[in-house]
C-alpha positions, 0 to 999 in steps of 0.5 A, a space after each residue: 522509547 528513550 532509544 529515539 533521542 540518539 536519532 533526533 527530536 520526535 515531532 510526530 507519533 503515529 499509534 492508532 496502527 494494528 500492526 503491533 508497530 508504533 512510529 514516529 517522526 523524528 528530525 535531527 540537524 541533517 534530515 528528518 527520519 521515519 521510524 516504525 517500532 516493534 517492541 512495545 504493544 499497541 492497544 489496537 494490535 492482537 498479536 504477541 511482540 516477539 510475532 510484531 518484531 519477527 515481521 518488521 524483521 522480514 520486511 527490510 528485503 521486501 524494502 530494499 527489493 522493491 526500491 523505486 521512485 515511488 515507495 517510501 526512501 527505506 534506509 535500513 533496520 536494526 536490533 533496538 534494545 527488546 525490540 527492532 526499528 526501520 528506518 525510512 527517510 520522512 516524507 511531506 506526503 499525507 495519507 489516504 488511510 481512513 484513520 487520518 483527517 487529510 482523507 478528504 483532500 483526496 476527493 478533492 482532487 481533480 480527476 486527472 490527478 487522481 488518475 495520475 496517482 492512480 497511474 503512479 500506483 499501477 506503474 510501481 506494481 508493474 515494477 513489483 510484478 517484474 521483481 517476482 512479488 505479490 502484493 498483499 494487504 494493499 489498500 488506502 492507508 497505503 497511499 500517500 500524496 504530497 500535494 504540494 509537489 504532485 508526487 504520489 508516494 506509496 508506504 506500509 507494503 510489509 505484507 509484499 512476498 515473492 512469488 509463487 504465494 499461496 493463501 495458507 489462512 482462509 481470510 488474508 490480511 488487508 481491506 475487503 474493498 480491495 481483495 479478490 475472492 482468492 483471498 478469501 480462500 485457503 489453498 487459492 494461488 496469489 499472484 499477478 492477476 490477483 494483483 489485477 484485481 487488487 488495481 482495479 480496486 484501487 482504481 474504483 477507491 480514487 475514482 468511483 465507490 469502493 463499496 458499490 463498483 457501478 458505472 454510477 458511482 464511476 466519476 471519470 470517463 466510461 471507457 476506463 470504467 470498463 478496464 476497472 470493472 474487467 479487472 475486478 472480475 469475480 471470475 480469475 479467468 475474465 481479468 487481465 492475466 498481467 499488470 502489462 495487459 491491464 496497463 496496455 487496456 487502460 491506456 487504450 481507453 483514455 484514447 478513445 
């Protein structure tokens, strides 16, 4: 990892990850980088090397497509030595990810600030929706918030392509407390509305039980509770057929 030092000092490193990428933060007199590694390989990741740089390789157009003001600052990618480093600009913001101990300032949150998180998230996957891509293998440890300023932040979108996509695998990448039951099945289109079901979930991750998607659990007014609970619909035909109609049905509620 010696290739670092011509970027800075590193004060940071980030490798309980599964991707086959390890990352660092590292800062020089001008800025602080983030810098996310294949070429070596972690513990926790199953695949091969050459599989883990192939992938960070495709992820540079998904981050240079998708730019906006709440994704992480993507600077560029390059060939380092036996391996391949992106490189994004560092953020204070903490993470959502269950691997990481600033989990649980999550949850103390207020519940208008969750939502706002929640509506910033939903804004950039209308955003994502727009550019003709599907999100994929979105889920908390993709969710980041700097506390100190109120911005949500949102990282590792690697698995993001364009549409139309079609489930070749069976069983996706990604959390089951955020997939859709398309995901699970081979042959089964990917697309805007399973990005529906994807923000329904997400709602019901900062706002109510992940696990459990009952009005019980639910801890913000039930009239959004029922947008969340529609969106997650088992049956593709009973969601919302847009992020739009998602967006317009969620703002319905918090009016009434």
């Amino acid at each position: 990892m010696s290739f670092l030092s011509k970027y800075g000092r590193v004060f940071q490193v980030f490798d309980k990850q599964d991707s086959g990428c390890i990352c660092f933060g590292v800062q020089n007199k001008d800025e602080k980088l983030f810098v996310k590694f294949a070429g070596a390989k972690p513990v926790q990741y199953k695949g091969t090397r050459e599989d883990a740089i192939l992938v960070l390789k495709s992820t540079c157009k998904v981050y240079g497509d998708l730019r906006h003001s709440n994704l992480v600052s993507f600077i560029n990618g390059e060939d380092i030595g036996n391996g391949y480093a992106t490189f994004f600009r560092w953020t204070d913001a903490e993470c959502m990810g269950k691997q990481y101990n600033s989990r649980f300032k999550f949850f103390e949150l207020s519940i208008e600030e969750r939502i706002h998180m929640f509506e910033d998230i939903l804004a950039f996957h209308k955003f994502v929706s727009e550019q003709g891509y599907v999100g994929i293998d979105f889920y908390d440890g993709s969710i980041m918030y700097d506390f100190a300023n109120q911005n949500t932040i949102i990282c590792d979108i690697d698995s993001y392509s364009k549409m139309p996509y079609i489930n070749s695998m069976g069983r996706m990448w990604g959390s089951s407390r955020f997939m859709s039951p398309e995901e699970f099945e081979k042959g089964s289109v990917i697309d805007e509305v399973t990005n529906v079901y994807l923000m329904g979930a997400t709602a019901f991750v900062l706002l109510g039980d992940a696990e459990d998607k009952t009005l019980q659990n639910w801890e913000a007014d039930n009239s959004l509770f029922a947008v969340a609970a529609k969106a997650v619909g088992k049956d593709r035909a009973e969601r919302f057929q847009s992020i739009d109609e998602f967006i317009v049905a969620w703002n319905g509620a918090k009016t009434r």
